[in-house]
C-alpha positions as CSV (number, residue, x, y, z in Angstrom):
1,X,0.0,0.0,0.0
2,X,2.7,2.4,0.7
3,X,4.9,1.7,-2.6
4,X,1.5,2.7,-4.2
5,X,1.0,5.9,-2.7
6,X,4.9,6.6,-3.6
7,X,4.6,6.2,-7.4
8,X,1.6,8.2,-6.9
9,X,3.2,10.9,-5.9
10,X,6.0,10.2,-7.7
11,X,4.2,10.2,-10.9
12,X,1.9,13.4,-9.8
13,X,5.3,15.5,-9.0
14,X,7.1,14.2,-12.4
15,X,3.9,15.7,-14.2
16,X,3.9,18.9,-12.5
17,X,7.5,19.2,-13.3
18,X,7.2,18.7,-16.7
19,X,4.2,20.5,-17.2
20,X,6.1,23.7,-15.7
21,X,8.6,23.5,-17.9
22,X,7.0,23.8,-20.9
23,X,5.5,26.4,-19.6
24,X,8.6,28.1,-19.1
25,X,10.4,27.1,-22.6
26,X,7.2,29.0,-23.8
27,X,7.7,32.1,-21.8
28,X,11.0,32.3,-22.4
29,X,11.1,31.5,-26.3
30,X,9.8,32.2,-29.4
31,X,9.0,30.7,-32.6
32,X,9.5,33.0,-35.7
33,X,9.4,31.5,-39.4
34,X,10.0,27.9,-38.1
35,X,13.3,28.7,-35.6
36,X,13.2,28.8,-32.2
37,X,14.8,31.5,-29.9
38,X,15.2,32.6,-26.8
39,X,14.0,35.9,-26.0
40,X,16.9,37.1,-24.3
41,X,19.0,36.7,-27.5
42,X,16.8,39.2,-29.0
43,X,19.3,42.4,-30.1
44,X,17.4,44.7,-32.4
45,X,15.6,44.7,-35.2
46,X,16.4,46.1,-38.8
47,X,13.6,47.4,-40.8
48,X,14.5,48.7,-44.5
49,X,12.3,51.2,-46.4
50,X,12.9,52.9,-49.5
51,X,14.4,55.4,-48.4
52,X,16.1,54.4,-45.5
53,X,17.4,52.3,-42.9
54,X,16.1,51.9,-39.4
55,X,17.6,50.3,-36.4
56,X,15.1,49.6,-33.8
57,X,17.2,48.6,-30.0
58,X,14.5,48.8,-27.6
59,X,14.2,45.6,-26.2
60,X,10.4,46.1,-25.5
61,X,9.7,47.2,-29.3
62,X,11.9,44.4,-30.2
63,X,10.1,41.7,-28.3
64,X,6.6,43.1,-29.6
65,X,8.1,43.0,-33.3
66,X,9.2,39.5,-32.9
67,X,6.2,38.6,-31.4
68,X,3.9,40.1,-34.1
69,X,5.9,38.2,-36.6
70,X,5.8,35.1,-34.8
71,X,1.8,35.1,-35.8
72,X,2.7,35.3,-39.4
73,X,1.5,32.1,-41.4
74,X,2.9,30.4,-43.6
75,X,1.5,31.0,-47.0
76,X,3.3,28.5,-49.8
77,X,7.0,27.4,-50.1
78,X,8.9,29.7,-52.5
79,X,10.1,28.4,-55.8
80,X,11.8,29.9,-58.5
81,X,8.7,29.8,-60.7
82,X,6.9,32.4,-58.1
83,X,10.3,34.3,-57.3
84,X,10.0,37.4,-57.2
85,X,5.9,38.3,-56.8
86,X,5.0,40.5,-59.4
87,X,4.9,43.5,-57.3
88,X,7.5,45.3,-54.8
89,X,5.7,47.0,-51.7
90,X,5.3,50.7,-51.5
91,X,6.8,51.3,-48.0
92,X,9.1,48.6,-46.3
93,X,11.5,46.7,-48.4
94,X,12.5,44.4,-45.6
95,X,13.4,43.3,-42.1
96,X,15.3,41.7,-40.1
97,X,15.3,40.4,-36.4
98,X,19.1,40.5,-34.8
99,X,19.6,37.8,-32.4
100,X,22.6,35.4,-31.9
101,X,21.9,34.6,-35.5
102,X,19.8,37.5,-37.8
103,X,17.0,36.3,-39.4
104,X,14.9,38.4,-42.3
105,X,13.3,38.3,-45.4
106,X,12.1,40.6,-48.2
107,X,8.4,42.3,-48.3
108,X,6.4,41.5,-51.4
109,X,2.4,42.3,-52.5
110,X,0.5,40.0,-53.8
111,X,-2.4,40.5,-55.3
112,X,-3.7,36.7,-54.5
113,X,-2.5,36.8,-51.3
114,X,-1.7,40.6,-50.3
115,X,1.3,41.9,-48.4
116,X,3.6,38.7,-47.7
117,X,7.5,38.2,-46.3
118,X,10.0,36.0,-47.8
119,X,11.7,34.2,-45.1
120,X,13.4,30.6,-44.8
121,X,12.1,29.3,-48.1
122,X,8.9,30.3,-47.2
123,X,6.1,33.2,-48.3
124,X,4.6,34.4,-45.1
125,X,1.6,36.4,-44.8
126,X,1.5,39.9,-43.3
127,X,-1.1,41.4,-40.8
128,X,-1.9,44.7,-40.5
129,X,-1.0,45.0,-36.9
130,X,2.8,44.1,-38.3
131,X,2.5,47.0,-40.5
132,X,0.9,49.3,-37.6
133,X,4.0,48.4,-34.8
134,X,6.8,49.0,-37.4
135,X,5.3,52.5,-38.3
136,X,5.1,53.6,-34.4
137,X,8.7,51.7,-33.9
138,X,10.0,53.8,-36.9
139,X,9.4,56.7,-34.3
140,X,11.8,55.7,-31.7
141,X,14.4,54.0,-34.4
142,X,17.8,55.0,-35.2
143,X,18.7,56.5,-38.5
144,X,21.0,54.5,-40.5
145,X,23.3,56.1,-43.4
């Protein structure tokens, strides 16, 4: 009867450890276009317009960035036979998150599939709230010549 209520609570305290560790592994990372990071290694982010460059360092913008482009989805793999989309964006040309290893990709417009990133082989699709975070981060970015 005892060795029963050991593995009980054996069992019940290898569960609870478990369980709270993946919930910290996803408090502590993120996944953006299929990689997974930690978001401490999070170092800026790199957002290119037409006419300039921007440097955005605030870790808080930069976590919100990263987390808005974690919600991208994934639209359709890219291939040489839809490389490039017909049209170029108006505004941002591109972006890039710097971490222990940058990661980016190239805006496009679609007109099937409407304002989409190119990123690790992938087309991704762009929300509006993406859009709306890098125009109030461009506020509080650095310059680049």
């Amino acid at each position: 009867m005892k060795n029963k209520t050991k593995v009980r609570i054996f069992i019940i305290i290898t569960i609870a450890l478990a369980f709270t560790g993946f919930i910290y592994y996803y408090q502590t990372n993120i996944s953006i276009w299929g990689f997974n990071i930690s978001k401490n290694e999070l170092k800026n982010v790199l957002i290119q317009t037409k006419d300039n460059n921007y440097l955005i360092t605030n870790p808080k913008l930069v976590l919100e960035l990263a987390q808005e482009v974690a919600k991208t989805k994934k639209l359709y793999k890219l291939e040489p036979s839809n490389f490039p989309p017909k049209e170029a964006p108006t505004k941002y040309l591109s972006l890039v998150i710097g971490s222990n290893s940058n990661m980016g990709g190239s805006f496009w417009d679609d007109s099937n599939s409407g304002l989409m990133l190119d990123s690790n082989g992938y087309y991704w699709s762009v929300s509006s709230g993406l859009i709306e975070l890098m125009d109030k981060s461009l506020k509080e970015a650095q310059k680049l010549l």
